[in-house]
C-alpha positions in Angstrom: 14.2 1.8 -22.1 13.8 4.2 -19.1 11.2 4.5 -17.1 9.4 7.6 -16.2 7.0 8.5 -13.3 3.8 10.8 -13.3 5.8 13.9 -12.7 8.7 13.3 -14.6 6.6 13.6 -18.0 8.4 17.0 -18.6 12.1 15.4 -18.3 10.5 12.7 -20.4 10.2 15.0 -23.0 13.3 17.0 -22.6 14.9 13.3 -23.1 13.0 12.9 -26.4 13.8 16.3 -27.6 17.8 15.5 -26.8 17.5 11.9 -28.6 15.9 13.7 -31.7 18.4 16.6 -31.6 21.4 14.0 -31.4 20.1 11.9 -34.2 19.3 14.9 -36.2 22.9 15.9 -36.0 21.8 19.5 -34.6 24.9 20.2 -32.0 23.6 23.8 -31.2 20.3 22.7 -30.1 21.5 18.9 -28.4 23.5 21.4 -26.1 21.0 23.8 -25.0 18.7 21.0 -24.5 21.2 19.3 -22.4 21.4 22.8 -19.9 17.4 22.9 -19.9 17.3 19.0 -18.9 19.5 20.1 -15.8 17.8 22.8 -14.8 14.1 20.8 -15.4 15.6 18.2 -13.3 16.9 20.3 -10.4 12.8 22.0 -10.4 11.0 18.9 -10.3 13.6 16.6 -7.7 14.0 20.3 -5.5 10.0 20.0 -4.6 9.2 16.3 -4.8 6.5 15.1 -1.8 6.4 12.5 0.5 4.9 10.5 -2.0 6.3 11.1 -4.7 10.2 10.2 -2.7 8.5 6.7 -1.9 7.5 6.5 -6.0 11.0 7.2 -6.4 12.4 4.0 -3.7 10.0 1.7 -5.8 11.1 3.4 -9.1 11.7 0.1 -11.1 15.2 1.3 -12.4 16.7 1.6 -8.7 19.7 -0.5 -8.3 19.0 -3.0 -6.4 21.7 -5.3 -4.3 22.9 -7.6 -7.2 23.6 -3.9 -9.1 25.6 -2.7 -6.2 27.6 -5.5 -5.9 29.2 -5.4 -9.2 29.4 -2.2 -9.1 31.2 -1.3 -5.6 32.4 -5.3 -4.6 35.9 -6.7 -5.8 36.9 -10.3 -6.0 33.2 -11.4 -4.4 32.1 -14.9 -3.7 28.5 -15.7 -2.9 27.8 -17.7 0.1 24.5 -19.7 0.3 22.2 -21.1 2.5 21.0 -21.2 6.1 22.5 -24.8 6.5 18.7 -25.6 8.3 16.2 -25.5 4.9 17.2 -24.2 1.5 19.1 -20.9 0.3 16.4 -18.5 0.0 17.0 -16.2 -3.0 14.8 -13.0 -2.2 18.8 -12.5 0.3 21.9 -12.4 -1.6 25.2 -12.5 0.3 29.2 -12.0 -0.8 32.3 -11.9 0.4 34.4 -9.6 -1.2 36.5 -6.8 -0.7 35.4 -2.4 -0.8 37.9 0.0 -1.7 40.9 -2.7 -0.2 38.4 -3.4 2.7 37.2 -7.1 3.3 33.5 -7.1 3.4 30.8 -9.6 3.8 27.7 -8.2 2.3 23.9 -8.8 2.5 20.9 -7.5 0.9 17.5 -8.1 -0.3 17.0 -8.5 -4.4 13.8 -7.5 -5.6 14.8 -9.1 -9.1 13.5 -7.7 -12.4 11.5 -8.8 -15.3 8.5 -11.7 -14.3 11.1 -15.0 -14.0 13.4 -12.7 -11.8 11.0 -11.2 -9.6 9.3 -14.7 -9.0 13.0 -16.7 -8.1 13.9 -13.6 -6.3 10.0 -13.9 -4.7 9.8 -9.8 -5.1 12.4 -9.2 -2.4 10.6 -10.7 0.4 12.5 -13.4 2.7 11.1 -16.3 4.1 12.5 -17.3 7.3 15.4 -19.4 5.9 16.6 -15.9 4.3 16.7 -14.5 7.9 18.4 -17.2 9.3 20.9 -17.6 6.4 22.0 -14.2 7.0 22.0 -14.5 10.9 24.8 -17.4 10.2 26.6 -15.6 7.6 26.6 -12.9 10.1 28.0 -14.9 13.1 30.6 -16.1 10.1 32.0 -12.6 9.8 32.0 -12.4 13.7 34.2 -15.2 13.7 36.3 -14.0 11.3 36.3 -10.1 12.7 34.8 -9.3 8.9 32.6 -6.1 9.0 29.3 -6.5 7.7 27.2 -3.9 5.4 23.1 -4.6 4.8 21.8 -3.4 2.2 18.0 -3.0 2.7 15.4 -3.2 -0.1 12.2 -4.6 0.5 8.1 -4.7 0.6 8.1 -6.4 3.8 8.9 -10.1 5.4 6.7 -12.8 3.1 3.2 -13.0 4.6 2.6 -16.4 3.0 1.3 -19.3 4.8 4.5 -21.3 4.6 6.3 -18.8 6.1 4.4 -18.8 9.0 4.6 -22.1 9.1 8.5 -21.7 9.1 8.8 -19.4 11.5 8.5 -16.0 10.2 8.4 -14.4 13.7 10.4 -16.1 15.5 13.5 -15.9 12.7 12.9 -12.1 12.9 12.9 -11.7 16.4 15.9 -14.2 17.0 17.9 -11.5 14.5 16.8 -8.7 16.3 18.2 -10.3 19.3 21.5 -11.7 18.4 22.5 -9.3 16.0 22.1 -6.7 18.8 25.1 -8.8 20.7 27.6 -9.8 17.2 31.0 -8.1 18.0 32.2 -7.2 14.3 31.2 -3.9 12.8 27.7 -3.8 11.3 26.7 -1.2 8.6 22.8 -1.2 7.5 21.4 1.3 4.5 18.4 1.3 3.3 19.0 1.6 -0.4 15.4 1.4 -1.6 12.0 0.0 0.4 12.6 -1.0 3.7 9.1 -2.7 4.8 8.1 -3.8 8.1 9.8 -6.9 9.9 11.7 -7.4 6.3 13.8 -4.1 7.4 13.8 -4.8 11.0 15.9 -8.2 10.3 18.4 -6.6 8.5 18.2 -3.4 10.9 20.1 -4.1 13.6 23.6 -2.6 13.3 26.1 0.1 14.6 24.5 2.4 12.2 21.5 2.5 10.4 21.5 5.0 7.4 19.3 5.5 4.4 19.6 6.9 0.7 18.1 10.3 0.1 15.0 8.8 -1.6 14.9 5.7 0.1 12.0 5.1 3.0 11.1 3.0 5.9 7.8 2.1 7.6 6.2 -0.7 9.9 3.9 -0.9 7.2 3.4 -0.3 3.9 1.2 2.9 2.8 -1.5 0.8 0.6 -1.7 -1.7 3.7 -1.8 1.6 6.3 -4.8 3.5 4.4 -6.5 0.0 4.1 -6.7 -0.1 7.9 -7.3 3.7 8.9 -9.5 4.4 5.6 -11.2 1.5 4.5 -9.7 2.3 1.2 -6.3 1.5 -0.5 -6.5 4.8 -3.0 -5.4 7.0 0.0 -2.0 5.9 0.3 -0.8 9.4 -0.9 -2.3 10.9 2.8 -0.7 7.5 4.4 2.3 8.4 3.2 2.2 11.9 4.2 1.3 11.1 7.9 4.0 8.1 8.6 6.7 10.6 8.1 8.4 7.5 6.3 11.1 9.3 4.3 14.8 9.5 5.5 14.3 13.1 6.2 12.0 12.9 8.5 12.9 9.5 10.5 16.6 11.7 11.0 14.8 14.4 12.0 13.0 12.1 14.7 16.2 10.4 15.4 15.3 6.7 14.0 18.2 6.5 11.8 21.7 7.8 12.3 22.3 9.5 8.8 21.0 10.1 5.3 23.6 9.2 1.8 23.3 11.9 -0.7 22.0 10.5 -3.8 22.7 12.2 -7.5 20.5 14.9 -8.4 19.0 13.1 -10.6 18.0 9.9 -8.4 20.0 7.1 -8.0 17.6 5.5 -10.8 19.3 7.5 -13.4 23.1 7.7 -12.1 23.6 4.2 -10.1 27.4 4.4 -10.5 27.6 8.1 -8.8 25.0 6.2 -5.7 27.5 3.2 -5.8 30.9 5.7 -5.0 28.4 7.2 -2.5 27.4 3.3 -0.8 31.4 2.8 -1.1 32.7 6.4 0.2 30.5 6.7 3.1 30.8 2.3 4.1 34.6 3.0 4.0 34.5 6.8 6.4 32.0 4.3 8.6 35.1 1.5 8.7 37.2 4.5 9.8 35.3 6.2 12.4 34.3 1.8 13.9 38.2 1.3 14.0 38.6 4.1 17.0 36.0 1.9 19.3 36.3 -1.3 21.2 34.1 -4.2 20.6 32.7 -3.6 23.8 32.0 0.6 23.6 30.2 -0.3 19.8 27.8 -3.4 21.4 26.9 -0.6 24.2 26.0 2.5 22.0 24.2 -0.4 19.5 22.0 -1.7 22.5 21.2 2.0 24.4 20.7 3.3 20.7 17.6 0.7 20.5 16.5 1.0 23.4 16.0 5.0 23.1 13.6 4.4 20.5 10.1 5.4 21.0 8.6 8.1 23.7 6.4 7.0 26.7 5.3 9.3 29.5 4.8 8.2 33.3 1.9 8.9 35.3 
């Protein structure tokens, strides 16, 4: 069953109306109903706000990794582990092939439904995760494979075994390396990209995001807590992070935003799938016409342009 946020009440209906009309046999009025959904849905997703794009990443019928996986990878083979601790599930990782091109994915799964969500531990990593994808990584170096993040998650696990793991330090040592690996590195945000959890997976020739997809150093609930006192004003935190893909290209913090359906990727995921795949494949292209060398340059001046100071 679909799921439908605050303001999509009227498309909710339209919906209803169609699945009435359809059932009903009543042709004439399924089809006009059909051209009124379209033009309901081009209204409401033409004016959506800040916070109603970041309702939209956490929209519980996004695809998440797993879903673009078997929708955009061929022959793939999961590779586990970080060969230290345990294989942590919240990061899924394949070997496969997109479009004829050999591919070594890796992205957060957020899981659905209670037992999902708790193997999957809500899509955040514990340090193993980071690590197992820092030597899946320097696998695909090896092996010249280009590698393609997908990013989807509420942040970096803030429990006390993690810390006691090595959350930081497994973050930072990605950051770090990652900045340096020689094969080509792809990294969209295809939903929530949270804190350190994003940062880890972050690092990469390009960093892109999906039309309704965000990114912050904190979440909105966990920002108004802290400016506020209060966790209800998450709406005015989201407005004044300027946490949506539009804005962050605006400000230059990611190098391109993926079109997404109309309708949201929620509601189309094969059309946001042939968008991943089209636009991983033109990046594949436009890598093949650099050295190893010029890509590990532009990476390392890109991160280090981040941010404005002024001297006095």
């Amino acid at each position: 069953m679909a799921t439908y946020l605050d303001f999509e009440k009227s498309i909710k209906s339209l919906d209803e109306d169609i699945s009435n009309a359809k059932i009903k046999g009543d042709i004439p009025a399924f089809e006009i109903l059909k051209k009124n959904l379209q033009k309901e849905i081009s209204k409401v997703y033409k004016n959506l706000n800040d916070y109603q794009k970041l309702q939209l990443a956490r929209h519980p019928d996004r695809p998440y990794t797993m879903d673009y996986v078997r929708l955009i990878l061929d022959d793939a083979y999961q590779i586990h582990g970080d060969r230290a601790f345990r294989d942590d599930k919240a990061i899924l990782a394949y070997l496969g092939y997109i479009g004829g091109q050999k591919v070594i994915l890796i992205g957060q799964q957020k899981g659905r439904g209670t037992k999902n969500k708790l193997k999957r531990n809500f899509g955040m990593p514990h340090p193993e995760g980071y690590r197992k994808a820092l030597r899946i990584t320097k696998m695909a170096e090896k092996f010249d494979i280009p590698v393609l993040f997908l990013i989807d998650t509420p942040g970096a696990f803030p429990g006390l075994e993690a810390e006691e793991r090595g959350q930081s330090e497994a973050i930072a040592k990605n950051l770090f390396e990652l900045s340096d690996v020689k094969t080509k590195m792809l990294s969209i945000v295809i939903g929530e990209g949270g804190s350190g959890g994003a940062l880890a997976l972050g690092v990469a020739d390009k960093i892109v995001m999906m039309k309704y997809s965000v990114l912050s150093v904190i979440s909105p609930e966990g920002c108004a807590a802290i400016l506020w006192n209060d966790p209800l004003k998450q709406e005015s935190a989201t407005k004044a992070m300027k946490i949506t893909s539009e804005d962050l290209y605006k400000m230059g913090l990611i190098d391109d935003v993926i079109d997404e359906p109309i309708v949201g990727a929620h509601r189309d995921k094969v059309a946001a799938a042939k968008a991943i795949k089209e636009y991983f494949l033109k990046f594949i292209d436009e890598m093949n016409k650099t050295s190893d060398e010029e890509r590990i340059k532009r990476r390392v001046e890109k991160i280090l342009s981040i941010g404005a100071y002024e001297e006095k």
